[in-house]
N, C-alpha and C positions, 0 to 999 in steps of 0.2 A: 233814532226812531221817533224821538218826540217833535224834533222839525218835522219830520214828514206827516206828523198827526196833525199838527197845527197846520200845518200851512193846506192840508186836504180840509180841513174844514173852513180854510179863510177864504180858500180861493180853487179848490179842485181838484180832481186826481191827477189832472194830466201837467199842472202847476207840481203840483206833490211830488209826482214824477221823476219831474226834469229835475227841482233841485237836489231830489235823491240821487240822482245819477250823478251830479255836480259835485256832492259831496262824499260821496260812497262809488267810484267809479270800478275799483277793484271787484265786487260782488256782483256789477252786470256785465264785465269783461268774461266773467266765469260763468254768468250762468246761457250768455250767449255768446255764438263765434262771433256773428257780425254785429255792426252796428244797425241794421238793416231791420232785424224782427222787434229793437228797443222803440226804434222811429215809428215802425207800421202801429205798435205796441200803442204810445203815447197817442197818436191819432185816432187809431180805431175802437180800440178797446182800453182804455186807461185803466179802469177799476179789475179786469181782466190780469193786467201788469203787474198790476200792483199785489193784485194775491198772490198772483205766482212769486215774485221776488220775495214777498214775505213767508212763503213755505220751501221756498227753492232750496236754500242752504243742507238741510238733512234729506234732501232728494222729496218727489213725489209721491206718497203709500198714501195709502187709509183714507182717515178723514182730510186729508190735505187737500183730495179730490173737492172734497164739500164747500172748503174757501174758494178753492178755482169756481165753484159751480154757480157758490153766491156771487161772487166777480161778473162771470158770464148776465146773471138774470140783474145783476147792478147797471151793468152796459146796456141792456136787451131794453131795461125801464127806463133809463136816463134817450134813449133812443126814442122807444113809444112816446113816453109821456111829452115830448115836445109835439109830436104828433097828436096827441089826444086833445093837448092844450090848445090848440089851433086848428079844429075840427073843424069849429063855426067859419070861419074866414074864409074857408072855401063853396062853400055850402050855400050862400046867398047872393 
């Protein structure tokens, strides 16, 4: 778990990600059938992924919802704010 703190701060979630999977492959064989929702996972939604896998093990309840939730508005900003950042550029 401490690689994957590190390396999400060096270099990103979806970096974070993969070497998680690299090194822990048993825990995403489990918590997915295929390899198919890990892939979409790492492209579309990485910080999304990455909560889930860290609340996945004792299942979904309660406030576990709340990490999926901040995941979700972590993607939703990392989405906008490239857009916000580059508002000007189109504009003139």
């Amino acid at each position: 778990m401490c690689c994957v703190f590190t390396t999400l701060l060096l270099a990103g979630p979806r970096l974070g990600a993969i070497i998680w999977w690299l090194i822990n492959p048993v825990r995403w064989n489990l918590a997915f059938g295929s390899i198919l929702w890990p892939i979409l996972g790492i492209i579309l939604a990485p910080w999304t992924l990455l909560m889930y896998m860290i609340v996945f093990p004792g299942g979904v309840f309660g406030l576990d919802w709340l990490w999926i939730g901040l995941g979700i508005l972590f993607d939703l900003g990392w989405y906008a704010g490239g857009g916000f950042g580059n508002r000007d550029r189109f504009g003139r």
